[in-house]
C-alpha positions as a LaTeX table, in Angstrom:
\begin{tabular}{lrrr}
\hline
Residue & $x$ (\AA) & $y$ (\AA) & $z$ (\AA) \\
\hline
Unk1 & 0.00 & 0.00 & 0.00 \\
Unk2 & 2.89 & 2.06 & 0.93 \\
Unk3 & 4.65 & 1.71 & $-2.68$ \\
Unk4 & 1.05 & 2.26 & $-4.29$ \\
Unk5 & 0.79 & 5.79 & $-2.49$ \\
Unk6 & 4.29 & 6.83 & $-3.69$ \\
Unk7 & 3.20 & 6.05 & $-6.70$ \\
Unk8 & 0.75 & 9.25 & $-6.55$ \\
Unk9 & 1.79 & 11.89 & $-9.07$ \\
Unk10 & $-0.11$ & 14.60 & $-7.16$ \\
Unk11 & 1.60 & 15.91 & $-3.97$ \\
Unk12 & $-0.31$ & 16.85 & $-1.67$ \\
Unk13 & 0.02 & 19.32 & 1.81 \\
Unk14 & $-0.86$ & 18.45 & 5.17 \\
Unk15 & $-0.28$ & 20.88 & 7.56 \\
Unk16 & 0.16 & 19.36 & 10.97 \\
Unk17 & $-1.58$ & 21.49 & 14.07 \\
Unk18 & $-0.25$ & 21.33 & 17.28 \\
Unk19 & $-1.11$ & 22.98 & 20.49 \\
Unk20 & 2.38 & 23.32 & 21.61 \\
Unk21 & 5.90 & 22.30 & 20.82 \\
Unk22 & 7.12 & 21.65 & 24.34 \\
Unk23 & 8.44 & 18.29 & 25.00 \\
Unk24 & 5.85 & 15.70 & 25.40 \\
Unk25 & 4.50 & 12.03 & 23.51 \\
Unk26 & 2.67 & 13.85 & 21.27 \\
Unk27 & 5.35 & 15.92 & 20.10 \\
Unk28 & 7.58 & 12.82 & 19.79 \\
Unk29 & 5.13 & 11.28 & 17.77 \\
Unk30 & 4.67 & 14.31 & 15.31 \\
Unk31 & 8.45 & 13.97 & 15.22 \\
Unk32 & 8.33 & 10.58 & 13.99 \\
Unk33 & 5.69 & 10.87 & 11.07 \\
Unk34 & 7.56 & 14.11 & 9.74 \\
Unk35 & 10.57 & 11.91 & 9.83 \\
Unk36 & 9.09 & 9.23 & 8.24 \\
Unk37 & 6.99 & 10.59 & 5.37 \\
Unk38 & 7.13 & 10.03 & 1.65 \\
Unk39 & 8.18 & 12.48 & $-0.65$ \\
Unk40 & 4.53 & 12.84 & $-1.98$ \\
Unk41 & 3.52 & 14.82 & 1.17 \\
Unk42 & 4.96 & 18.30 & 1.49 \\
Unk43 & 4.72 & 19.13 & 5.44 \\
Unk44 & 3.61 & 21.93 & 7.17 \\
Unk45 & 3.40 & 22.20 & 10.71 \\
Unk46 & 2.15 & 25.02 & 12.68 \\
Unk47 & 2.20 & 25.74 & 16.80 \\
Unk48 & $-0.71$ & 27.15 & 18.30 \\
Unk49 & 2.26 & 28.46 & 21.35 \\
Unk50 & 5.15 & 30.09 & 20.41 \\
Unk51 & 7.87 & 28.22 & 22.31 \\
Unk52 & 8.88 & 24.95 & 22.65 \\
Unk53 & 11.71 & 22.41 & 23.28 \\
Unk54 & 10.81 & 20.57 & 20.48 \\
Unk55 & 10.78 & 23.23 & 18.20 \\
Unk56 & 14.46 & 23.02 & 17.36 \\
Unk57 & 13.96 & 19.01 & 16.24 \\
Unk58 & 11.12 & 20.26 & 14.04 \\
Unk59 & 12.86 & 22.68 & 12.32 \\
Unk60 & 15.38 & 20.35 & 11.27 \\
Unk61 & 13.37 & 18.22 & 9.09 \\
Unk62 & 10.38 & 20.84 & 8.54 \\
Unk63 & 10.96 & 24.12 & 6.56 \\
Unk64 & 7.60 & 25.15 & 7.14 \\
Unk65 & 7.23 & 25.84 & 10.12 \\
Unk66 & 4.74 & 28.31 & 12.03 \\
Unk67 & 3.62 & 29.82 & 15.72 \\
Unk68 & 0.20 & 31.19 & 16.21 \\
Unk69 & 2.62 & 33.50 & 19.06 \\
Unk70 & $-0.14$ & 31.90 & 21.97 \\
Unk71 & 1.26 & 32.00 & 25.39 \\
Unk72 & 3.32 & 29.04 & 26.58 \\
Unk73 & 1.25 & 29.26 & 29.67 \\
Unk74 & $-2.54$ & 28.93 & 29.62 \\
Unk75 & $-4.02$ & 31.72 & 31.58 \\
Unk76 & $-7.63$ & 34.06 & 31.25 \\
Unk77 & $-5.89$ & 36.34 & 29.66 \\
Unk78 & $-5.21$ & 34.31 & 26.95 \\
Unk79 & $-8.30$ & 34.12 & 25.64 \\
Unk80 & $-7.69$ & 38.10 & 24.36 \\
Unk81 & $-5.33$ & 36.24 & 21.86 \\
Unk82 & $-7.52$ & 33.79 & 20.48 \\
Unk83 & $-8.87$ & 36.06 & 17.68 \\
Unk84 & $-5.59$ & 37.17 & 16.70 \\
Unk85 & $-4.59$ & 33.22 & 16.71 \\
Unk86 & $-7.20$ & 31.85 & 14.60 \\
Unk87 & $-6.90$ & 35.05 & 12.26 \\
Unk88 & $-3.35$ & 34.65 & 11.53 \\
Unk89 & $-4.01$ & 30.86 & 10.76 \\
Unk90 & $-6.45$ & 31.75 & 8.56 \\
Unk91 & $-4.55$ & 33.45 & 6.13 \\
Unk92 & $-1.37$ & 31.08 & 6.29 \\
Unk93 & $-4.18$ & 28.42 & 4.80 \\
Unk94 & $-5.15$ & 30.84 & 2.48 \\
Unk95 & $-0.99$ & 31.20 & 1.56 \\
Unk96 & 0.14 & 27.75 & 1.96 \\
Unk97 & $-3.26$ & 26.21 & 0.56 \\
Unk98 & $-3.13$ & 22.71 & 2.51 \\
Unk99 & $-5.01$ & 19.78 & 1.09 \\
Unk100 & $-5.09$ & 18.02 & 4.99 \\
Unk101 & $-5.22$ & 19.34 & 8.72 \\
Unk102 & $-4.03$ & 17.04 & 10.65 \\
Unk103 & $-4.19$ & 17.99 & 14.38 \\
Unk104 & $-3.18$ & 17.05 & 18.03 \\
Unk105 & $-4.25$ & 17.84 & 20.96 \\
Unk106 & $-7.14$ & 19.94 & 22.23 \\
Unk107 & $-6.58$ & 22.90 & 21.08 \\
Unk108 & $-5.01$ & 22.29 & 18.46 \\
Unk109 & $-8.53$ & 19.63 & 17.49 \\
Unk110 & $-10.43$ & 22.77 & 18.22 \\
Unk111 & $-8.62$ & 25.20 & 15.55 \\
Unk112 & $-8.93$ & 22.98 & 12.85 \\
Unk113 & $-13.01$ & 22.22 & 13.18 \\
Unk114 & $-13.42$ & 25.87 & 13.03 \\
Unk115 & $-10.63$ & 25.65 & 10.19 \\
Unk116 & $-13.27$ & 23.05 & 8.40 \\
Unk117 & $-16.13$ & 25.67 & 9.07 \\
Unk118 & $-14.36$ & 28.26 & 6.54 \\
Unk119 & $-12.95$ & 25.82 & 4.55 \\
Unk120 & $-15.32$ & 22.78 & 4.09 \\
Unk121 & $-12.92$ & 21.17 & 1.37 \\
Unk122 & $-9.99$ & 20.89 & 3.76 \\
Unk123 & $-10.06$ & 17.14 & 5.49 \\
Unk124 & $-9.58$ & 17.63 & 8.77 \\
Unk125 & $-7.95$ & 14.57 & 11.07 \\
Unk126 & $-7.92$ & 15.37 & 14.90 \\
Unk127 & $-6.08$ & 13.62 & 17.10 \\
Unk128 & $-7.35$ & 12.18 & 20.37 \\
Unk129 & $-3.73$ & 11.07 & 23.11 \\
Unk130 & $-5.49$ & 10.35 & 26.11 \\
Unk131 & $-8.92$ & 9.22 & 27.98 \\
Unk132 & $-9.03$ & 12.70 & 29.55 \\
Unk133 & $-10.70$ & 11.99 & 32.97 \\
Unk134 & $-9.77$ & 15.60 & 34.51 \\
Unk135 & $-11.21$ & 18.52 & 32.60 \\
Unk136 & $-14.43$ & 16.91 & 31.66 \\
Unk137 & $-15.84$ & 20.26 & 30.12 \\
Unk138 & $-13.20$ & 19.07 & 27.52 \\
Unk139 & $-14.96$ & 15.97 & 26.11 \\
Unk140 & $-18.44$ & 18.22 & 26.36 \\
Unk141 & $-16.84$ & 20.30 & 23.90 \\
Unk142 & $-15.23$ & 17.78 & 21.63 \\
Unk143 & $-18.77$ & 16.34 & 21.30 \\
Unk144 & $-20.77$ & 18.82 & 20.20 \\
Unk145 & $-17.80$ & 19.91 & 17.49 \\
Unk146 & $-16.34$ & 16.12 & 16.23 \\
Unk147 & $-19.00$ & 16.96 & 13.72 \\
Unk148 & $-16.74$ & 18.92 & 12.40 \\
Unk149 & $-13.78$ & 16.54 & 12.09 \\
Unk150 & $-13.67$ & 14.02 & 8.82 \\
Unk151 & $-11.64$ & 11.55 & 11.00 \\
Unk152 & $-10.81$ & 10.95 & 14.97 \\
Unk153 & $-7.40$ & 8.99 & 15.12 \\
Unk154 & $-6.76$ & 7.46 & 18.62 \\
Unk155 & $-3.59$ & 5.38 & 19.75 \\
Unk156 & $-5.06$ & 2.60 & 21.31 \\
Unk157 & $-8.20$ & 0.27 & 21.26 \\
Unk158 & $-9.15$ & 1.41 & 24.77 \\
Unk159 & $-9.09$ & 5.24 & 23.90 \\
Unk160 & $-11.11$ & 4.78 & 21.27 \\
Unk161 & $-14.06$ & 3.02 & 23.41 \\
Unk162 & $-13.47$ & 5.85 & 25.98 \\
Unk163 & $-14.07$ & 8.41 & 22.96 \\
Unk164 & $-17.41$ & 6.28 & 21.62 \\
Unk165 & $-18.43$ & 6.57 & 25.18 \\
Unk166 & $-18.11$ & 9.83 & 26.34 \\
Unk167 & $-18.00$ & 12.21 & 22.96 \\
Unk168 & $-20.76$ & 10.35 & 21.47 \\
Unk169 & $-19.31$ & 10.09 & 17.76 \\
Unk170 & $-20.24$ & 7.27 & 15.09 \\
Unk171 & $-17.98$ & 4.21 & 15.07 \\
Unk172 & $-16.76$ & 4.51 & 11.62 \\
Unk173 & $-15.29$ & 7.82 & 12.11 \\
Unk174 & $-13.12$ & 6.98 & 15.12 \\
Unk175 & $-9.45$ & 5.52 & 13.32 \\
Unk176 & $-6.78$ & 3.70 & 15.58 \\
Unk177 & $-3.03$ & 3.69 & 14.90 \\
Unk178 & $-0.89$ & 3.11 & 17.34 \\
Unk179 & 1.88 & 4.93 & 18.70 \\
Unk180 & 4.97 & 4.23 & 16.41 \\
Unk181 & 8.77 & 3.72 & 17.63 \\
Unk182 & 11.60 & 5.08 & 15.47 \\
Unk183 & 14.17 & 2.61 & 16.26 \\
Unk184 & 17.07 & 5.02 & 14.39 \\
Unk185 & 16.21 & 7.84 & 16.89 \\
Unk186 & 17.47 & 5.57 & 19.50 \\
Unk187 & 21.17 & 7.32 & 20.66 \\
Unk188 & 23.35 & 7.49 & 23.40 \\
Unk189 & 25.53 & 9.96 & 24.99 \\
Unk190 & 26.97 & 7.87 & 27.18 \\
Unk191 & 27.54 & 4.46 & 28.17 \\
Unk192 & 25.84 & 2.56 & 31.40 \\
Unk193 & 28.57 & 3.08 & 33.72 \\
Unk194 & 29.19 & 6.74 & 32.52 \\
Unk195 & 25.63 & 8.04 & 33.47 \\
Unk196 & 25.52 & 5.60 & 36.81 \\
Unk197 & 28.58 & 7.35 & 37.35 \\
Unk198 & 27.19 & 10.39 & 36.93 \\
Unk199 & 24.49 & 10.44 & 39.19 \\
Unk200 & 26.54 & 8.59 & 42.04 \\
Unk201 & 25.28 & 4.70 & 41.45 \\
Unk202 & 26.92 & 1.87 & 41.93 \\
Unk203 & 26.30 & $-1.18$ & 39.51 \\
Unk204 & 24.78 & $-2.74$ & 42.18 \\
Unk205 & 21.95 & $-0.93$ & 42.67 \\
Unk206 & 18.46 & $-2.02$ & 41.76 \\
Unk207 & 17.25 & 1.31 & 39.71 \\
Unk208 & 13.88 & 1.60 & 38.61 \\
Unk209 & 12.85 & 4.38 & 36.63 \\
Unk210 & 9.53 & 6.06 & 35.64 \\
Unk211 & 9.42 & 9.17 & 33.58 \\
Unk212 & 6.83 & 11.85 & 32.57 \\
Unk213 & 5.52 & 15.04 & 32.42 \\
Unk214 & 4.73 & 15.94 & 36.56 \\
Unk215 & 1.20 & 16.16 & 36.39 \\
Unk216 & $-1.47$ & 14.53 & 38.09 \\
Unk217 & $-2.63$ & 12.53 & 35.28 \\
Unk218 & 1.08 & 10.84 & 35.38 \\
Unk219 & 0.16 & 9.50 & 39.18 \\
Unk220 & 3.81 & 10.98 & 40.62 \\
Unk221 & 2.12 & 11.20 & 44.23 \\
Unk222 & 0.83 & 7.49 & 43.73 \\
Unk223 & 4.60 & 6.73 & 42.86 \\
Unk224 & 5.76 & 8.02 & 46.00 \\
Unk225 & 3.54 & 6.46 & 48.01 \\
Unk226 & 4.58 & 3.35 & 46.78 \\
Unk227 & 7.97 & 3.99 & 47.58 \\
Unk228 & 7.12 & 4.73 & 51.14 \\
Unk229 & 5.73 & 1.57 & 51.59 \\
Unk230 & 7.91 & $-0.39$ & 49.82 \\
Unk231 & 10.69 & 1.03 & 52.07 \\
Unk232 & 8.85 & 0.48 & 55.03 \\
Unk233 & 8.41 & $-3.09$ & 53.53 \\
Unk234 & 12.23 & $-3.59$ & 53.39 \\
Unk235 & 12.69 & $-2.34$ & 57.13 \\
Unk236 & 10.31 & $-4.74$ & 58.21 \\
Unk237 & 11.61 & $-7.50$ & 56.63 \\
Unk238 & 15.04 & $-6.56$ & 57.22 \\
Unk239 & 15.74 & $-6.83$ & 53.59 \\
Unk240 & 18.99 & $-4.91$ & 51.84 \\
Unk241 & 17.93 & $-1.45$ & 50.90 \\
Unk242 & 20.35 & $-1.21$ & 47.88 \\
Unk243 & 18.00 & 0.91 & 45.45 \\
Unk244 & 16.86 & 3.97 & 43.96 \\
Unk245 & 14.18 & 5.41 & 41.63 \\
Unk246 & 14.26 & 7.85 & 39.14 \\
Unk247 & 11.74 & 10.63 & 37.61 \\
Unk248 & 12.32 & 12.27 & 35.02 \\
Unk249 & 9.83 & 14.64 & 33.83 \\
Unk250 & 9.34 & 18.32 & 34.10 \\
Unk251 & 6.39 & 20.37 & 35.33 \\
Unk252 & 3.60 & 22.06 & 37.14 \\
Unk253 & 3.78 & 19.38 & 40.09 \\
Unk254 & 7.56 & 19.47 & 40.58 \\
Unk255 & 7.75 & 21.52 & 43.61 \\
Unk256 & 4.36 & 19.28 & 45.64 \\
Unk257 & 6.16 & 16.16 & 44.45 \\
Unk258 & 9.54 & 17.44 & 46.37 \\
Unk259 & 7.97 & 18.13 & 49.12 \\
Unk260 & 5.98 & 15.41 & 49.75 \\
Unk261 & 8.94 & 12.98 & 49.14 \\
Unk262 & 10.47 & 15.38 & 51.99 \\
Unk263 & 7.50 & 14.78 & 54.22 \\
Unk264 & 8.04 & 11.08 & 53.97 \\
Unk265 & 12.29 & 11.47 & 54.33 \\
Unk266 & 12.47 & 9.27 & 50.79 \\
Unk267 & 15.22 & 11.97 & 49.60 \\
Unk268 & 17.63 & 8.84 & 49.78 \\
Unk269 & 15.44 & 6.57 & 47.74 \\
Unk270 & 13.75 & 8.82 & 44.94 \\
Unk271 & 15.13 & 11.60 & 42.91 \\
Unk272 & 13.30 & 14.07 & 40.71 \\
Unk273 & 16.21 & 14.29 & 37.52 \\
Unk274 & 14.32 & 17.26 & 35.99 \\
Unk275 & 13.49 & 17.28 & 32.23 \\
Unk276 & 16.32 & 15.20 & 29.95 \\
Unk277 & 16.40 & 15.77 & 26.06 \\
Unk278 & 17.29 & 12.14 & 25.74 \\
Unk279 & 15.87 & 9.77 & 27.89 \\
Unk280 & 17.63 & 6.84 & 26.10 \\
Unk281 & 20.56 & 7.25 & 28.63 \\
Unk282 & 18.43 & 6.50 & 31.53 \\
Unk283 & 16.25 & 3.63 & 30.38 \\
Unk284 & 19.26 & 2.00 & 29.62 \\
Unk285 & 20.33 & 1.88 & 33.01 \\
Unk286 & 17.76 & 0.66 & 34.90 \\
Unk287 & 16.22 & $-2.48$ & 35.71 \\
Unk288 & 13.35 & $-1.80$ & 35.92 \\
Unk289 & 10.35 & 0.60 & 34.07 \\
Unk290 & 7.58 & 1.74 & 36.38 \\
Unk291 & 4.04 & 3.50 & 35.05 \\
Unk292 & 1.66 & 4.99 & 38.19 \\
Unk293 & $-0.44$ & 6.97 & 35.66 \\
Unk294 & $-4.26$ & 7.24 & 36.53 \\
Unk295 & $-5.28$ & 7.67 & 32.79 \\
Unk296 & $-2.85$ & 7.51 & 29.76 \\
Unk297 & $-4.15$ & 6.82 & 25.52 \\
Unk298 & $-0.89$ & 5.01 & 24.92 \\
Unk299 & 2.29 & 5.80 & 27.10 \\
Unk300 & 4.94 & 6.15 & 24.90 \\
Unk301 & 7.38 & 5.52 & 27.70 \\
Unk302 & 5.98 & 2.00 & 28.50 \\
Unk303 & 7.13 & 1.03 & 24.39 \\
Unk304 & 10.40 & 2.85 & 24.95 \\
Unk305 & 11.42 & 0.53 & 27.45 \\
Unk306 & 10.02 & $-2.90$ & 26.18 \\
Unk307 & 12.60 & $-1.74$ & 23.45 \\
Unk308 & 14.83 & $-1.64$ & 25.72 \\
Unk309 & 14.03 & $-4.92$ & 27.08 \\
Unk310 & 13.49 & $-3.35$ & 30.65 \\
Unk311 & 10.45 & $-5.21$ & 32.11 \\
Unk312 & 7.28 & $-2.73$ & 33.53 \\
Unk313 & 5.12 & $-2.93$ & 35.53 \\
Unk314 & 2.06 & $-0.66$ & 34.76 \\
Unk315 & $-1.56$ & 1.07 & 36.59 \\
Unk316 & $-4.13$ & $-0.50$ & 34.40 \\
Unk317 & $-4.19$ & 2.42 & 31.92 \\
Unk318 & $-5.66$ & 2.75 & 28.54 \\
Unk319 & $-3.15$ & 1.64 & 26.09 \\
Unk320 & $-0.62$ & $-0.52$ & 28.13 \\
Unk321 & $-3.00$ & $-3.76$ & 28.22 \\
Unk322 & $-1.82$ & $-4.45$ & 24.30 \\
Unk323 & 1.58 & $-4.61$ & 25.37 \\
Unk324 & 1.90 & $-5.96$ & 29.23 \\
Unk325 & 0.74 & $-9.48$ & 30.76 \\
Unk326 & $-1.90$ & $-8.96$ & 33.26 \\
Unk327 & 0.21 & $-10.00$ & 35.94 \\
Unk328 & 2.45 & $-7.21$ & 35.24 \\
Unk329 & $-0.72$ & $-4.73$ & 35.73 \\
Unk330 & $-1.86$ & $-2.99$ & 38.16 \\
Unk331 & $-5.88$ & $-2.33$ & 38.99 \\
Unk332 & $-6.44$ & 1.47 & 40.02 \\
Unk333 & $-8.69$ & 0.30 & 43.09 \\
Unk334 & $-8.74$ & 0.70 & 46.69 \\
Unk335 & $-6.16$ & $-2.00$ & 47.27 \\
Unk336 & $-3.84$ & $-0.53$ & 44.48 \\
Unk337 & $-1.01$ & 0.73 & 46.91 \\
Unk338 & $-0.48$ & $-2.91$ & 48.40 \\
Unk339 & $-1.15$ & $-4.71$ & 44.80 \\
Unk340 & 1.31 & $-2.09$ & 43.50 \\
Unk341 & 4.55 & $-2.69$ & 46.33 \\
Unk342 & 3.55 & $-6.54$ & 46.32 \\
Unk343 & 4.51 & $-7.06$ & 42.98 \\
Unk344 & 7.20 & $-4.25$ & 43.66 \\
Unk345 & 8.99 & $-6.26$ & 46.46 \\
Unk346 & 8.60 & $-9.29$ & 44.74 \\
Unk347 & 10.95 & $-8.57$ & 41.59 \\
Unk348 & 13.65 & $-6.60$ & 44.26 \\
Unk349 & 13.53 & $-9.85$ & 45.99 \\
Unk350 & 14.36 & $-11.97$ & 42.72 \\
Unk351 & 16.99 & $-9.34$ & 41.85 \\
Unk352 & 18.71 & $-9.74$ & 45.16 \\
Unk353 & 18.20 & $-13.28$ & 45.22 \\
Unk354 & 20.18 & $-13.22$ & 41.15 \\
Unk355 & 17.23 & $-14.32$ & 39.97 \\
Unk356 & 17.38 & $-13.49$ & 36.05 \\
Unk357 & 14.13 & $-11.55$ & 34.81 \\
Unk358 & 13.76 & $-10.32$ & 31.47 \\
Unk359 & 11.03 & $-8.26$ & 28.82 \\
Unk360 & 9.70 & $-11.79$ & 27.97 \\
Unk361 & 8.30 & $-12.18$ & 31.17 \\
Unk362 & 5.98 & $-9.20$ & 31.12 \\
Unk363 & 5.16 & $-9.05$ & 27.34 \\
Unk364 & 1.94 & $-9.71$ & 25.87 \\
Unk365 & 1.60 & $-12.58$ & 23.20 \\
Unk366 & $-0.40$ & $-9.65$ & 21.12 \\
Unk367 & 2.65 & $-7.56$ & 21.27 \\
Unk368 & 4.25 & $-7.57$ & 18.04 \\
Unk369 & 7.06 & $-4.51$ & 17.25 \\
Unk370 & 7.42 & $-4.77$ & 13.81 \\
Unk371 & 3.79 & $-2.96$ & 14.18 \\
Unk372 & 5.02 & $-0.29$ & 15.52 \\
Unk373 & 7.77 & 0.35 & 13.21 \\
Unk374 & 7.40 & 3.61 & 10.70 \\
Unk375 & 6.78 & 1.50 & 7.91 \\
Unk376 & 4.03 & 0.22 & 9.16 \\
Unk377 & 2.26 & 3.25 & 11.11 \\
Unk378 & 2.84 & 5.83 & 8.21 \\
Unk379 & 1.11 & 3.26 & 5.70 \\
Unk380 & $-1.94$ & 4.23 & 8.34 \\
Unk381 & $-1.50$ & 7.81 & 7.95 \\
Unk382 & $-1.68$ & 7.69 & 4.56 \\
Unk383 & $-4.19$ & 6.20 & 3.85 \\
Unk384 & $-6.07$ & 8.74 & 5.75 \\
Unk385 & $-4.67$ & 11.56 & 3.73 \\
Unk386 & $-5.00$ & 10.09 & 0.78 \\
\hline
\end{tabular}
């Protein structure tokens, strides 16, 4: 199918709409289709907010690129730039004439259905990441505008029942492609013992590592509760305390996170690392991948470190069921906490005892990468755009 749509003699534009540029999944995954496209599509991309850490990596393989000069930081008085936003978009799809919008994120799903209100000819794609359980007036609106939207594409099978469910839309409209792994992206900057080195750990240490933006949706106070009990676990049983977790991730929670690990005195058993441009480094070191999120689409991290070969364990999140053994997740119920450090304990205890454990363990039989490859995931774009 792939070779049949190179074979198209008319190019086509698709101008990919993004609320923001800052470092995320979905920016990652915007990353990898530019990356990844045929010559037939001429990209355009354009940010609703005018900074980003991303931005750099999209100007690299995207001339055109634009910024609708939003503020990075959501705020009432924000909404006095809204007009100015959608006007200056306007004319750049008057200039750059696009054939496709293809958008991602809220916002961003919101510009281009009024986008497809002045210009009824454009196909307009919106992108649904995650099972939003937060800011429900969200979903109200996405209901009564997904009229507006030719397709919905959601990353996994679960997000796309949660869309059915709560924005009301018809079946055939709703597309799923999963989230895709660019396996030539995959660089170090350093090898094991360099960056254990660097952040004071011996190779003895059991590391695990869980990574995200520090949020509530990403469960970062669940994670630290765990670890309080899990140490407590250790003194009780008098077990060696040779380990340390990891969080990387940047954002609005960072300084209630600090202080709650504080609170509990867990400064010797979790540190916050602060945002990392390449989280290869870190996966690579540890032994194990942790995911405490309390709603996800398709965690991006959690296929990162399968191809890694680091085993997970997982909260019973949209998305991670295609990939993880059931035994490896984690129900978000009232006995989550003790289900969660149970299964904890009962790796550190395998690792201390030299018990080998490995990705196999944890893996789904439906879990196939060669899915997930760009070859494969692209052939699903196009044929949207097409």
């Amino acid at each position: 199918m792939l070779n049949e749509l190179k074979q198209v003699n008319r190019k086509i534009r698709v101008l990919y709409l993004i609320t923001s540029l800052d470092y995320g999944g979905t920016q990652k995954q915007l990353y990898y289709i530019l990356r990844n496209l045929p010559e037939a599509i001429e990209p355009i991309v354009i940010s609703l907010k005018k900074y980003g850490r991303f931005k750099r990596k999209i100007k690299e393989i995207c001339r055109n690129l634009y910024d609708l000069s939003l503020p990075s930081k959501s705020k009432i008085f924000s909404l006095c730039f809204l007009p100015y936003a959608f006007f200056k978009l306007y004319f750049l799809i008057l200039k750059l004439k696009p054939n496709v919008v293809h958008a991602f994120l809220f916002q961003a799903n919101l510009f281009s259905k009024i986008v497809k209100f002045f210009f009824p000819k454009i196909r307009v794609i919106c992108s649904e990441r995650v099972a939003e359980k937060e800011k429900m007036w969200q979903l109200k609106i996405s209901r009564y505008t997904n009229f507006l939207a030719d397709i919905i594409v959601v990353n996994s099978i679960e997000l796309k029942e949660f869309v059915l469910k709560y924005q009301k839309v018809k079946q055939q409209k709703v597309v799923v492609i999963p989230n895709m792994i660019d396996l030539d992206e995959i660089k170090f900057e350093g090898s094991p013992e360099e960056i254990r080195n660097k952040l004071s750990i011996n190779d003895k240490t059991f590391v695990v590592l869980s990574a995200g933006r520090l949020h509530k949706q990403k469960g970062f106070d669940f994670l630290i509760e765990i670890v309080d009990k899990f140490v407590r676990m250790c003194k009780e049983k008098k077990i060696e305390e040779n380990f340390l977790f990891l969080v990387i991730g940047d954002g609005e929670d960072r300084n209630k996170l600090r202080e709650l690990i504080i609170k509990k005195n867990l400064s010797n058993y979790i540190q916050l690392l602060g945002y990392k441009h390449n989280i290869y480094d870190y996966i690579n070191i540890c032994d194990l991948f942790i995911l405490t999120s309390y709603w996800e689409g398709s965690p991006n991290v959690v296929l990162e470190a399968l191809a890694f070969n680091k085993p997970v364990i997982s909260t019973e999140v949209e998305g991670v069921a295609q990939y993880l053994k059931k035994e490896w997740l984690v129900s978000l119920d009232n006995n989550r906490l003790e289900n969660y450090t149970k299964k904890l304990f009962d790796i550190y205890l395998k690792y201390l005892n030299g018990e080998k454990f490995s990705v196999k363990d944890c893996l789904s039989e439906s879990f196939v990468i060669d899915k997930l490859l760009p070859k494969e995931v692209i052939k699903k774009f196009l044929s949207l755009y097409y």
